[in-house]
C-alpha positions in Angstrom: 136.1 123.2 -89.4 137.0 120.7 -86.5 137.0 117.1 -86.9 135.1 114.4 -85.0 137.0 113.5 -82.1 137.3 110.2 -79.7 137.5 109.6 -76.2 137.7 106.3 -74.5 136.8 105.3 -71.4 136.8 101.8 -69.5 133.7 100.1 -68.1 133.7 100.6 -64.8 134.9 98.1 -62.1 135.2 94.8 -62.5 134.4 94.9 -65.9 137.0 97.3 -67.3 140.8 95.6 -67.1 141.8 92.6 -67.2 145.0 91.1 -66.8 146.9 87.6 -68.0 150.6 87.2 -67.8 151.1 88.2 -71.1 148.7 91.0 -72.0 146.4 93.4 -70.6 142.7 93.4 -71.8 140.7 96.7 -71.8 137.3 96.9 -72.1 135.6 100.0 -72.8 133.3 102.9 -74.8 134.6 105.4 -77.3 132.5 108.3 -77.8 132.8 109.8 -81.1 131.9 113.7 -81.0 131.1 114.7 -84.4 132.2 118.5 -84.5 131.2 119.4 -88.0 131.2 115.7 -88.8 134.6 115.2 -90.7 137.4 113.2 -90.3 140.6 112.5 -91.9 140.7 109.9 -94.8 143.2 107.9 -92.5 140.1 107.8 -89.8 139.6 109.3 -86.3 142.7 109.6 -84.5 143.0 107.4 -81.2 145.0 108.5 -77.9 145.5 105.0 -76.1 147.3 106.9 -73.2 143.8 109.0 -72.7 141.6 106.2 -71.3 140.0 107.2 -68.4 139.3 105.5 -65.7 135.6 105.0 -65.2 136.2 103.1 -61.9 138.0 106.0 -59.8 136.8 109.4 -58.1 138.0 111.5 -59.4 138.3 110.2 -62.9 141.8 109.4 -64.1 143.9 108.2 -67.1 144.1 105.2 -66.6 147.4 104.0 -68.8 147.9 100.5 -70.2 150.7 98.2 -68.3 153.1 97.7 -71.4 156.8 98.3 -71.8 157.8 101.7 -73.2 158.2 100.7 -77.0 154.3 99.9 -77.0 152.0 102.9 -77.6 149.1 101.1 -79.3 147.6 97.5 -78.9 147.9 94.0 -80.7 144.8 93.5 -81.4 141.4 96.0 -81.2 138.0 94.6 -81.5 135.1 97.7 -82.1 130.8 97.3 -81.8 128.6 100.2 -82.5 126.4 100.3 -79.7 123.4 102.1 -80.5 122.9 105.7 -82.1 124.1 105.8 -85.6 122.9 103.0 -86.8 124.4 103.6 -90.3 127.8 103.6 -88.7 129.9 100.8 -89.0 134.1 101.1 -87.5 136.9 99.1 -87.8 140.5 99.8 -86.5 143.2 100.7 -88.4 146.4 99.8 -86.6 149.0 101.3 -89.3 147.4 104.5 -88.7 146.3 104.2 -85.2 142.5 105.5 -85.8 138.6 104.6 -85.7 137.7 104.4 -89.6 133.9 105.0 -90.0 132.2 103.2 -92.6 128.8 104.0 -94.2 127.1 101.7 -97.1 130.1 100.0 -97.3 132.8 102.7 -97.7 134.9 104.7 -95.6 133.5 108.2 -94.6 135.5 111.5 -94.1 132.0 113.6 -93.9 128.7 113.2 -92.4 130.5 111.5 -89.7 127.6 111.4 -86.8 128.0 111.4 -83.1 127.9 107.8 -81.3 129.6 105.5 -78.6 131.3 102.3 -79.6 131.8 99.3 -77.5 135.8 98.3 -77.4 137.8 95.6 -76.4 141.5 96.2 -77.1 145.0 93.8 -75.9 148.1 95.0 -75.1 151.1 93.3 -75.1 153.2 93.3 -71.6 156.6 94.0 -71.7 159.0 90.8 -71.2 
């Protein structure tokens, strides 16, 4: 049985990247793919260096400016957008994922496929 999955992706161009001296802001969609609508009691794993680009041909990775010792961001701000409307998500930064939420609890079943609006900081390397 194969857990749901996520893939990010930034909004495309000039609305997906922005950057200040400090940080780099992404904006983006995740889309949740619910396999057989599982997911690990930790939530669903996220690959920050797996963004693609949604503004180049052909479609790349695009990978967050940050110094090498920075694999995740500062700060991660999630909306469900539309399809499961029982869904809610918040980001867990100790373990890296996209916890789903249903009726006020965290969900490791029934897990339904949507896309989530994302905004998420890096810090820059000094």
């Amino acid at each position: 049985m194969a857990d749901a999955t996520v893939a990010l992706a930034t909004k495309g161009y000039p609305n997906g990247v922005d950057n200040t001296q400090r940080r780099q802001v992404i904006y983006g969609t995740a889309t949740i793919t619910a396999n057989a609508g599982t997911g690990p009691a930790t939530g669903l794993p996220i690959d920050w260096s797996k963004i693609t680009d949604s503004s180049s041909l052909p479609a790349h990775y695009l990978q967050p400016q940050v110094g090498p010792s920075v694999t995740q961001p500062d700060w991660v701000e999630v909306q469900p957008s539309g399809a499961a409307v029982s869904q809610l998500y918040t980001y867990d930064s100790t373990n890296d994922s996209l916890v789903v939420w249903v009726a006020g609890a965290p969900v490791t079943t029934g897990i339904v496929a949507d896309v989530v609006n994302f905004r998420a900081e890096f810090i820059r390397s000094v």
